[in-house]
Chimera marker file (.cmm) of the C-alpha trace (Angstrom):
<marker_set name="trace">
<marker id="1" x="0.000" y="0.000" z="0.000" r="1" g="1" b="0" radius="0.5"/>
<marker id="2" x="1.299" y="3.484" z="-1.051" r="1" g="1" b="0" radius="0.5"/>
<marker id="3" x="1.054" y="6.246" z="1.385" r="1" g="1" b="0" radius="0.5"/>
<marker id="4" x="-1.039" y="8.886" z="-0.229" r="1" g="1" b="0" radius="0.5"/>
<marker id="5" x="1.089" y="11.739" z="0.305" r="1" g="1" b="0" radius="0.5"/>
<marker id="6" x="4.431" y="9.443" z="-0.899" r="1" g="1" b="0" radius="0.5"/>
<marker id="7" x="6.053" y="10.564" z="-4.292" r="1" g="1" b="0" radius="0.5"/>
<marker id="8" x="5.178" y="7.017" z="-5.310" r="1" g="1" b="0" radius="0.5"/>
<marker id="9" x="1.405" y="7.605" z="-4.936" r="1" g="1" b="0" radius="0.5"/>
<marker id="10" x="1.065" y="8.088" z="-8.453" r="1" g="1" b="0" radius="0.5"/>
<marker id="11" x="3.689" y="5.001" z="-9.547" r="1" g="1" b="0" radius="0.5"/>
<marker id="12" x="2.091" y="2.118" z="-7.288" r="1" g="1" b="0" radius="0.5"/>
<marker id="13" x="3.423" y="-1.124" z="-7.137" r="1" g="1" b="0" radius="0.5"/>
<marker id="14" x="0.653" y="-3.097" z="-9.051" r="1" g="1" b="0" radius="0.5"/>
<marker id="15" x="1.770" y="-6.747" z="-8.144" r="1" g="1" b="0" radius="0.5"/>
<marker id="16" x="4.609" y="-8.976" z="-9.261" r="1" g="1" b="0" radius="0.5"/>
<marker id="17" x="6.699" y="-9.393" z="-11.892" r="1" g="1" b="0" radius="0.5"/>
<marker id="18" x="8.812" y="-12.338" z="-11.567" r="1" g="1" b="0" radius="0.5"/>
<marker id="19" x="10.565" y="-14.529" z="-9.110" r="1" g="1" b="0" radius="0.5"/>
<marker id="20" x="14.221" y="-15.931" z="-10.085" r="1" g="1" b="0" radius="0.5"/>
<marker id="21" x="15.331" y="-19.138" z="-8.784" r="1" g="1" b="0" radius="0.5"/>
<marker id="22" x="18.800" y="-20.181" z="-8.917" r="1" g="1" b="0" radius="0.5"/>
<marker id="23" x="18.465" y="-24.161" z="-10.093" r="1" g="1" b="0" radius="0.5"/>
<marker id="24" x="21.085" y="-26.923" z="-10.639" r="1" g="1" b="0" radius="0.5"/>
<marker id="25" x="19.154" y="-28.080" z="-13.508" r="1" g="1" b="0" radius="0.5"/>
<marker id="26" x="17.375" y="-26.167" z="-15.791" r="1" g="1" b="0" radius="0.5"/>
<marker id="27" x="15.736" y="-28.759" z="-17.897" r="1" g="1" b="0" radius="0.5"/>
<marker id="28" x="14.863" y="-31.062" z="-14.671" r="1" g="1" b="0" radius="0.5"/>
<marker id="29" x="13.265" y="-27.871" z="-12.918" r="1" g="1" b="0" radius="0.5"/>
<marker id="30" x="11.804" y="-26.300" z="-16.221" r="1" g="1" b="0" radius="0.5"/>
<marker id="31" x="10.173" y="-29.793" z="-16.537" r="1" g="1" b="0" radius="0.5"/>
<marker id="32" x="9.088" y="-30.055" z="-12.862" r="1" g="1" b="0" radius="0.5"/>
<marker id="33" x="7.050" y="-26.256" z="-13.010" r="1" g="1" b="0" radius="0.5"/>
<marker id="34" x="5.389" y="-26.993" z="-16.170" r="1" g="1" b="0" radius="0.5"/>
<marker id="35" x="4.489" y="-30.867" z="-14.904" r="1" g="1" b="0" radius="0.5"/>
<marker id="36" x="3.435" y="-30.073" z="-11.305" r="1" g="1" b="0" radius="0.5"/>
<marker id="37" x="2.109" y="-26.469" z="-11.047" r="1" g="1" b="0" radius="0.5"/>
<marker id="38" x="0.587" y="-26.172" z="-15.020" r="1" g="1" b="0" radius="0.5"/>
<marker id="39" x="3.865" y="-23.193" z="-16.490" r="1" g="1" b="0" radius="0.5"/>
<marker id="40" x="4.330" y="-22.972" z="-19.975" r="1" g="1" b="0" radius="0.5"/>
<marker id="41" x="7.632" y="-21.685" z="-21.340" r="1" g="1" b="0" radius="0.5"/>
<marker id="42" x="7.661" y="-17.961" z="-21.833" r="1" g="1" b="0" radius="0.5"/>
<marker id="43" x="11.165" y="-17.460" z="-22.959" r="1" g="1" b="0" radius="0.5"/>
<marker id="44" x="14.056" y="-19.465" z="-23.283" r="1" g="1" b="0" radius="0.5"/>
<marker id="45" x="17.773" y="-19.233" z="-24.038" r="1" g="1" b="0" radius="0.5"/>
<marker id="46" x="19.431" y="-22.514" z="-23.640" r="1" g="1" b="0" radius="0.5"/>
<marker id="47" x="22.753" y="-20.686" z="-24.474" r="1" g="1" b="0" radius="0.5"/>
<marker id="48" x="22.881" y="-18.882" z="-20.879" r="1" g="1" b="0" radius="0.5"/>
<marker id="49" x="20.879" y="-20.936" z="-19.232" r="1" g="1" b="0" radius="0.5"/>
<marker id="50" x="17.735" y="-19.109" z="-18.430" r="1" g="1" b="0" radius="0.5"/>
<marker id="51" x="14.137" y="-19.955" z="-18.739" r="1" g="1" b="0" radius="0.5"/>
<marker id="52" x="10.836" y="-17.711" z="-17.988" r="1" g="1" b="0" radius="0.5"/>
<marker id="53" x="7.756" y="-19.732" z="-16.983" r="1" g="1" b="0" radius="0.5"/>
<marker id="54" x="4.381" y="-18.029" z="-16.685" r="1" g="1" b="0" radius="0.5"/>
<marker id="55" x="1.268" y="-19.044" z="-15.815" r="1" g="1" b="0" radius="0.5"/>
<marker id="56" x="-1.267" y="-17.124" z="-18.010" r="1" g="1" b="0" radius="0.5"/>
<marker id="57" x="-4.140" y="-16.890" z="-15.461" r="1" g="1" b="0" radius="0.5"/>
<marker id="58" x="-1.996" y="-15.777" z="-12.479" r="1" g="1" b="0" radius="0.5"/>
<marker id="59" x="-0.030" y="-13.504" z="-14.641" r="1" g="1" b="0" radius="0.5"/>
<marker id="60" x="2.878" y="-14.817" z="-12.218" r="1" g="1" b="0" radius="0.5"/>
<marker id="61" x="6.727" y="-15.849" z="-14.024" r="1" g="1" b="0" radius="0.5"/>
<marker id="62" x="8.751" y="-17.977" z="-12.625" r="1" g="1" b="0" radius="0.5"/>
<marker id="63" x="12.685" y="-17.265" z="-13.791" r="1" g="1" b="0" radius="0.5"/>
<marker id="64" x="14.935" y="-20.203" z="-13.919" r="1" g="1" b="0" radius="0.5"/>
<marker id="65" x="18.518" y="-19.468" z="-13.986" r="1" g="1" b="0" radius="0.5"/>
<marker id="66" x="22.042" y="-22.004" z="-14.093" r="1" g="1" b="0" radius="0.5"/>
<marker id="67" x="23.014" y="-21.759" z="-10.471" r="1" g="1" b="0" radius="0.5"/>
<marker id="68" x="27.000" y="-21.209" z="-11.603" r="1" g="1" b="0" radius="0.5"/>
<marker id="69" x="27.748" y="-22.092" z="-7.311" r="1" g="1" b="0" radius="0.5"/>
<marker id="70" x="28.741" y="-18.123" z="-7.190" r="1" g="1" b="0" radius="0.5"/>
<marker id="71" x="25.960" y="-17.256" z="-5.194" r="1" g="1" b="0" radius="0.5"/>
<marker id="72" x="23.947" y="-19.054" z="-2.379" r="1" g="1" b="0" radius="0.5"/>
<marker id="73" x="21.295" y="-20.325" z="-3.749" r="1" g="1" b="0" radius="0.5"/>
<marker id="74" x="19.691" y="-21.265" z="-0.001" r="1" g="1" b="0" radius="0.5"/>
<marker id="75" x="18.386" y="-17.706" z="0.549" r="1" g="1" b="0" radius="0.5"/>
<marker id="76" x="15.053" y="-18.715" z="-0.729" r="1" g="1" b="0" radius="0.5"/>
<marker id="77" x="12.635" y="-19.443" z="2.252" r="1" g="1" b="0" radius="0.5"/>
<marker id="78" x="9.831" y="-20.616" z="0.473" r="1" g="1" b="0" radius="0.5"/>
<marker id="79" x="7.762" y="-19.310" z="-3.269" r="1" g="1" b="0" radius="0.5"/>
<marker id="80" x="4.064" y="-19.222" z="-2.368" r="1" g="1" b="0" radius="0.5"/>
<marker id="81" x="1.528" y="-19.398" z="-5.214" r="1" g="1" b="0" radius="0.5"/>
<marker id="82" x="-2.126" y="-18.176" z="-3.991" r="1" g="1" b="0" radius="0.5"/>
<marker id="83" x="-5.404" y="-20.737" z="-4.596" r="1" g="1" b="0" radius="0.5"/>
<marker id="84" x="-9.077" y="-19.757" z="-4.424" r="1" g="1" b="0" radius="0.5"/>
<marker id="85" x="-9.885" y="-21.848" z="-1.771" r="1" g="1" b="0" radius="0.5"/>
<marker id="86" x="-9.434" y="-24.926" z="0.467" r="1" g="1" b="0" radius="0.5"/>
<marker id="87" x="-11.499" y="-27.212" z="-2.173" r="1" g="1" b="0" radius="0.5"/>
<marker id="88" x="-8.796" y="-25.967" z="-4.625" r="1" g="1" b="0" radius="0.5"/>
<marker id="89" x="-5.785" y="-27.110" z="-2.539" r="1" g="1" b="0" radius="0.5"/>
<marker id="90" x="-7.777" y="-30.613" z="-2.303" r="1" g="1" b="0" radius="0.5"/>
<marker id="91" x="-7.568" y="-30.848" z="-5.923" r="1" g="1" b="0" radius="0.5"/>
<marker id="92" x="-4.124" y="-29.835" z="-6.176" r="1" g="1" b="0" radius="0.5"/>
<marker id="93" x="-2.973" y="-32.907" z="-3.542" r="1" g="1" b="0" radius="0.5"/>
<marker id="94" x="-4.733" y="-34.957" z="-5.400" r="1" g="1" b="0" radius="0.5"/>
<marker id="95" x="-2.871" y="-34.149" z="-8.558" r="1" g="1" b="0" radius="0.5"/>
<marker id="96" x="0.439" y="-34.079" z="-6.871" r="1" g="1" b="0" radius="0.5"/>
<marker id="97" x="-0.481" y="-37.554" z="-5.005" r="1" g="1" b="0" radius="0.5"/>
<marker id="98" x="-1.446" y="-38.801" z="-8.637" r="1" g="1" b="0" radius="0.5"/>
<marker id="99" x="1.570" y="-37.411" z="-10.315" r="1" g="1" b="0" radius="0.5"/>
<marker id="100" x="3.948" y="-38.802" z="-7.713" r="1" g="1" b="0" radius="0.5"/>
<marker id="101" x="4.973" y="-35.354" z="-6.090" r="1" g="1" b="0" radius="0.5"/>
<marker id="102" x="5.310" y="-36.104" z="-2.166" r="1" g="1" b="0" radius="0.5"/>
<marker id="103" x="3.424" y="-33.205" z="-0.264" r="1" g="1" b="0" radius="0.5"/>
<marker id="104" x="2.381" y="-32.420" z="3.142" r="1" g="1" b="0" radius="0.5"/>
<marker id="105" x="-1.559" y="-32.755" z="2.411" r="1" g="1" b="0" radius="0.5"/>
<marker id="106" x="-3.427" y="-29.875" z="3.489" r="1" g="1" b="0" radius="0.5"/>
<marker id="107" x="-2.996" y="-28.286" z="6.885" r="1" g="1" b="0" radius="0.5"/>
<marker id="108" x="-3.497" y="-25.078" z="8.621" r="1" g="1" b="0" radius="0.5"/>
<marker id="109" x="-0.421" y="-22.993" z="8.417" r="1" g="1" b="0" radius="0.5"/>
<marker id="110" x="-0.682" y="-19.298" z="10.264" r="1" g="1" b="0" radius="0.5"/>
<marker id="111" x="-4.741" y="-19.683" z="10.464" r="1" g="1" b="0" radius="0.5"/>
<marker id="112" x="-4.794" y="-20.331" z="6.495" r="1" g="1" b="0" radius="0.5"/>
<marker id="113" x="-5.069" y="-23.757" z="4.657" r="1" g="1" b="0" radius="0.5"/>
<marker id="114" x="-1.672" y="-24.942" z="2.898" r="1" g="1" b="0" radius="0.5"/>
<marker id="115" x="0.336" y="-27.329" z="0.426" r="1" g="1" b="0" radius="0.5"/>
<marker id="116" x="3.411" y="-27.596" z="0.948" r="1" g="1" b="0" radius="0.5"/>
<marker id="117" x="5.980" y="-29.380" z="-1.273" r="1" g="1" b="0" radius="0.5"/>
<marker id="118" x="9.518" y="-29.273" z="-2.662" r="1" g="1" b="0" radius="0.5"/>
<marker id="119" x="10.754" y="-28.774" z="-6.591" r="1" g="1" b="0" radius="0.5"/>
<marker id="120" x="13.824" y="-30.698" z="-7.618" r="1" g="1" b="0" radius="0.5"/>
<marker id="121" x="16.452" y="-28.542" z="-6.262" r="1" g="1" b="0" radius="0.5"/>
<marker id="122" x="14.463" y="-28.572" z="-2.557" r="1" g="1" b="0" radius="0.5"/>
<marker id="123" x="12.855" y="-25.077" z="-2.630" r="1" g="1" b="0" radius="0.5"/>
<marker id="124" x="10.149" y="-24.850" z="-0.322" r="1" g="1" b="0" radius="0.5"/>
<marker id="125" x="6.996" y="-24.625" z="-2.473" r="1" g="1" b="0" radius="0.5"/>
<marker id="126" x="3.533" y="-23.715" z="-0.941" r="1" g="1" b="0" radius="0.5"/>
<marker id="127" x="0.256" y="-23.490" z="-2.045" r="1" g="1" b="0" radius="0.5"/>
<marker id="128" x="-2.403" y="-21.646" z="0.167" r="1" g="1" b="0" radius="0.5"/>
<marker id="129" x="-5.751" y="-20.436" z="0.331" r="1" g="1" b="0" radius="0.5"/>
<marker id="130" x="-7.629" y="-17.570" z="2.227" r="1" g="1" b="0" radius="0.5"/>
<marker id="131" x="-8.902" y="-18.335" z="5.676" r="1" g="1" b="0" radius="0.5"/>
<marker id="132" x="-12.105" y="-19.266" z="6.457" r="1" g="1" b="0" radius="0.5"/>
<marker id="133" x="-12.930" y="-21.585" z="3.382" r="1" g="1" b="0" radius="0.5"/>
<marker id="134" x="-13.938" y="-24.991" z="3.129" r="1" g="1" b="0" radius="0.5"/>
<link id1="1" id2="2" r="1" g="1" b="0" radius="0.2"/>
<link id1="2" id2="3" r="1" g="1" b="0" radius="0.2"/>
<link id1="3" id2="4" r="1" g="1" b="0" radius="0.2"/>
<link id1="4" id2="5" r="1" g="1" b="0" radius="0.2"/>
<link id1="5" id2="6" r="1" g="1" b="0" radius="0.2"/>
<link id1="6" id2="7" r="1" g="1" b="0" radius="0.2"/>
<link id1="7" id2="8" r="1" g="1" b="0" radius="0.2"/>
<link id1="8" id2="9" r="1" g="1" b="0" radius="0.2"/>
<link id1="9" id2="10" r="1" g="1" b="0" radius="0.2"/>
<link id1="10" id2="11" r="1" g="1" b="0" radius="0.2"/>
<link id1="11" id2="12" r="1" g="1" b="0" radius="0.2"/>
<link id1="12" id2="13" r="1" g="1" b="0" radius="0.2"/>
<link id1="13" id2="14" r="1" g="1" b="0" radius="0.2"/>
<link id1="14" id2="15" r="1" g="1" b="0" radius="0.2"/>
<link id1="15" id2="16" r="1" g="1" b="0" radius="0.2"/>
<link id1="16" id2="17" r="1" g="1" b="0" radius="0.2"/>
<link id1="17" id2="18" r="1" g="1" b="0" radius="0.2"/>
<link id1="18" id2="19" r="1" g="1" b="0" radius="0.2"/>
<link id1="19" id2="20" r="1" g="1" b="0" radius="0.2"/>
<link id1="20" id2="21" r="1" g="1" b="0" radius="0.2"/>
<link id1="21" id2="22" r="1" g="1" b="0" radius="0.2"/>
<link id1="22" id2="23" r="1" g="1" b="0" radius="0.2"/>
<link id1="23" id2="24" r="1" g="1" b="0" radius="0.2"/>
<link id1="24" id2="25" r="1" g="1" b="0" radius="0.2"/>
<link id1="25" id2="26" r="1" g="1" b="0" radius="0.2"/>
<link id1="26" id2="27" r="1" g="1" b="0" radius="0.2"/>
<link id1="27" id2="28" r="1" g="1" b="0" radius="0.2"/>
<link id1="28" id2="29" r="1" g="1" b="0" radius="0.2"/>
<link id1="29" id2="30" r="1" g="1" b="0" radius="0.2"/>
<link id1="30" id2="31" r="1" g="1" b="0" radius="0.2"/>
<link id1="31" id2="32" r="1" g="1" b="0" radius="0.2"/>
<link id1="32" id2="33" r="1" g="1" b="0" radius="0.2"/>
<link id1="33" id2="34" r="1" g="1" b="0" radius="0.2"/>
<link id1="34" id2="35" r="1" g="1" b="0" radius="0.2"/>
<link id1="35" id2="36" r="1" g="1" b="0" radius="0.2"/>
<link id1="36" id2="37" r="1" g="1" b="0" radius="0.2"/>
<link id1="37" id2="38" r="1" g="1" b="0" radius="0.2"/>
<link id1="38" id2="39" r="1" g="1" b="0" radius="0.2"/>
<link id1="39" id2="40" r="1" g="1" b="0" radius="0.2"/>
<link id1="40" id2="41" r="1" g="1" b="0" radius="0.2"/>
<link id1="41" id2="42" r="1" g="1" b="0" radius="0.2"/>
<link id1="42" id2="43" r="1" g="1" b="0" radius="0.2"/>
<link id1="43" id2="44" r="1" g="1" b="0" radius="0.2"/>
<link id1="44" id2="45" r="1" g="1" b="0" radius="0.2"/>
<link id1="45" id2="46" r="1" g="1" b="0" radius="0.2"/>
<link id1="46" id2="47" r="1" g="1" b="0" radius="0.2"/>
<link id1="47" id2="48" r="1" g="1" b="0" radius="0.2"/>
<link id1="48" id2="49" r="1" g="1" b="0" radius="0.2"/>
<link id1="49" id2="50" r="1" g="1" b="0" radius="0.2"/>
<link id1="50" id2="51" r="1" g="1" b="0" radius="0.2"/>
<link id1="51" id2="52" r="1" g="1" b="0" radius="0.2"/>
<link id1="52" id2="53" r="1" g="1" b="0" radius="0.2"/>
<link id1="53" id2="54" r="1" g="1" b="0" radius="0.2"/>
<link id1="54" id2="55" r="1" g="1" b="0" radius="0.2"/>
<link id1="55" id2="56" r="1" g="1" b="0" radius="0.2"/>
<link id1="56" id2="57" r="1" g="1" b="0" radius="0.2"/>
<link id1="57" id2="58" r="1" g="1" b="0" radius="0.2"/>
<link id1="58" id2="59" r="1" g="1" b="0" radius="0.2"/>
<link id1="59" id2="60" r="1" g="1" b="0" radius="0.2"/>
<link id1="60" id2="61" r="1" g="1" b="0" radius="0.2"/>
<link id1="61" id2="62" r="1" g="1" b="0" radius="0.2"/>
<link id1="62" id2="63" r="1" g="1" b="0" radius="0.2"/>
<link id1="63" id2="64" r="1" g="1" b="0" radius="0.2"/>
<link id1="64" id2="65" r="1" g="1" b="0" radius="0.2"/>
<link id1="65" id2="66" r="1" g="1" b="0" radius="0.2"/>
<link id1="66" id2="67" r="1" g="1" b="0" radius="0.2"/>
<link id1="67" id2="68" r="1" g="1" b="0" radius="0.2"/>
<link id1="68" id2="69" r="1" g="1" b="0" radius="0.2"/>
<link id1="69" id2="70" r="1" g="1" b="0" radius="0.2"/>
<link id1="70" id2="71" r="1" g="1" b="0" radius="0.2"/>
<link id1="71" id2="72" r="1" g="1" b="0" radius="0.2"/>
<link id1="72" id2="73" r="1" g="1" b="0" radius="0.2"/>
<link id1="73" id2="74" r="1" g="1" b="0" radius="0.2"/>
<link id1="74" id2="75" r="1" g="1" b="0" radius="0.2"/>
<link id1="75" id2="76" r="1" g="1" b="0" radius="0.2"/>
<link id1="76" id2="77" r="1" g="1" b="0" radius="0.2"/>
<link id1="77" id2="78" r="1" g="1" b="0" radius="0.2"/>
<link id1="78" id2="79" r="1" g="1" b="0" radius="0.2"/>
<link id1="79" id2="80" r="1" g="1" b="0" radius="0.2"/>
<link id1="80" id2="81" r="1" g="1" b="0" radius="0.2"/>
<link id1="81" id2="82" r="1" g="1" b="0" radius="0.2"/>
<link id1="82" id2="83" r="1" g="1" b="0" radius="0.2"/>
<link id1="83" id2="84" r="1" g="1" b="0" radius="0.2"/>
<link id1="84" id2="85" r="1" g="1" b="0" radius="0.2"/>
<link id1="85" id2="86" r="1" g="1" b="0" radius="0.2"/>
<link id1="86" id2="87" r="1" g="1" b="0" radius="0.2"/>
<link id1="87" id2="88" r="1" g="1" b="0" radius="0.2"/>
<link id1="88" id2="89" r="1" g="1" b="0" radius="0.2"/>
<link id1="89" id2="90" r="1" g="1" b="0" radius="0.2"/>
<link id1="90" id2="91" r="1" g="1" b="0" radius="0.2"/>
<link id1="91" id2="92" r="1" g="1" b="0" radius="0.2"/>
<link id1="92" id2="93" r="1" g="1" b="0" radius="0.2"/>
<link id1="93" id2="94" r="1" g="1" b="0" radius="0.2"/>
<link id1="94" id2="95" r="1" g="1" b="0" radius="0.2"/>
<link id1="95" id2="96" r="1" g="1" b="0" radius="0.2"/>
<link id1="96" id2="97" r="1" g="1" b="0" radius="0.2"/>
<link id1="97" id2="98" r="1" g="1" b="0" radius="0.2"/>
<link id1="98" id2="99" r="1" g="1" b="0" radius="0.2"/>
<link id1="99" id2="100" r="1" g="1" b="0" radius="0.2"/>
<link id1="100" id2="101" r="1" g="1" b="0" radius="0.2"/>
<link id1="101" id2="102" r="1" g="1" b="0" radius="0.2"/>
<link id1="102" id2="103" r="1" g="1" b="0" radius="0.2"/>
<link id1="103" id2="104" r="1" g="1" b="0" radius="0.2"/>
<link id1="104" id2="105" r="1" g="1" b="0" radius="0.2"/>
<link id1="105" id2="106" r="1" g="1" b="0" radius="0.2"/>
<link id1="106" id2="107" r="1" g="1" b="0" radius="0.2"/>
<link id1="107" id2="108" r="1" g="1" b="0" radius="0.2"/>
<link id1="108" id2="109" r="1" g="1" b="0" radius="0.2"/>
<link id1="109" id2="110" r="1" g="1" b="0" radius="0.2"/>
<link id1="110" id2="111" r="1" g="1" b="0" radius="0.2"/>
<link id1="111" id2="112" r="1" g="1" b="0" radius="0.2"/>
<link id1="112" id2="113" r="1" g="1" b="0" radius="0.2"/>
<link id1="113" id2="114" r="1" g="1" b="0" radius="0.2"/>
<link id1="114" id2="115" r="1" g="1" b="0" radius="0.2"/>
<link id1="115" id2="116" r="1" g="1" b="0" radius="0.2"/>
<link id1="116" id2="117" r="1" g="1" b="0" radius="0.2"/>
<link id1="117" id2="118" r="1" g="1" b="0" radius="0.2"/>
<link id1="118" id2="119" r="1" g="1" b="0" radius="0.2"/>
<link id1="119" id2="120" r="1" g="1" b="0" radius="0.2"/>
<link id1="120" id2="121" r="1" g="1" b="0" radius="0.2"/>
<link id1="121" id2="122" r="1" g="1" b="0" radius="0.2"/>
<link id1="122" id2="123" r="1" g="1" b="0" radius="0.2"/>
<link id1="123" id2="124" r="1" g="1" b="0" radius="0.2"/>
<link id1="124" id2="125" r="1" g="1" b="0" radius="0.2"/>
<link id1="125" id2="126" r="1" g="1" b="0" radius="0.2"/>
<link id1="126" id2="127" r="1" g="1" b="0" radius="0.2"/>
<link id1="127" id2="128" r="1" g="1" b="0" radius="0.2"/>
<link id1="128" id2="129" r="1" g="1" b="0" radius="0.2"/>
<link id1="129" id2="130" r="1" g="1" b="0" radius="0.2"/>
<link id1="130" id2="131" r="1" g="1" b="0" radius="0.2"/>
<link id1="131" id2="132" r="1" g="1" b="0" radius="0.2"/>
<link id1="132" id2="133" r="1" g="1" b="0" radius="0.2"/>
<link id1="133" id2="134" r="1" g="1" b="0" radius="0.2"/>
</marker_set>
């Protein structure tokens, strides 16, 4: 939220881009996004190894970049994609479950019902709905 009187009033932040994830395997976690949470390929250049996945609906990207081991790639806590409600996140563990992605199932986490599960390079992944739904 913008304070009214801020010099950024009339440039609000309108939502988010992107997030960039630094991955061992581009392919292998490319593959995983699209396969598990529905991404198509946006933009690709195998040559520097970097791939943009969006998800059309969400208007969210996910960046993939070639973790070169010159940064720490552990300073991701956790990449949270939002749900409608807690029907929703039953459907998603049941596509995970059928897909073979191991998951927590859904439980409360901070008065909210979540997902929780890991890509291939172990970044927390979570999947959560507003409070107070089914």
């Amino acid at each position: 939220m913008t304070v009214p009187d801020s010099p950024l009033a009339a440039a609000p932040i309108t939502g988010l881009s992107h997030v960039q994830l630094l991955v061992s395997d581009i392919a292998a976690s490319a593959t995983w996004y699209r396969r598990v949470l529905g991404l198509e390929v946006y933009v690709e250049d195998r040559a520097t190894g970097y791939v943009a996945l969006r998800h059309r609906g969400a208007r969210l990207v996910v960046v993939l970049t070639r973790d070169s081991g010159s940064l720490d790639s552990g300073r991701l806590d956790h990449l949270a994609f939002a749900v409608s409600d807690g029907e929703a996140l039953r459907v998603w563990a049941d596509h995970l479950t059928e897909i073979g992605v191991a998951h927590t199932g859904v439980v409360p986490e901070n008065g909210n019902p979540s997902l929780q599960l890991r890509d291939p390079d172990g970044i927390a992944i979570e999947l959560v709905a507003p409070a107070g739904g089914p």
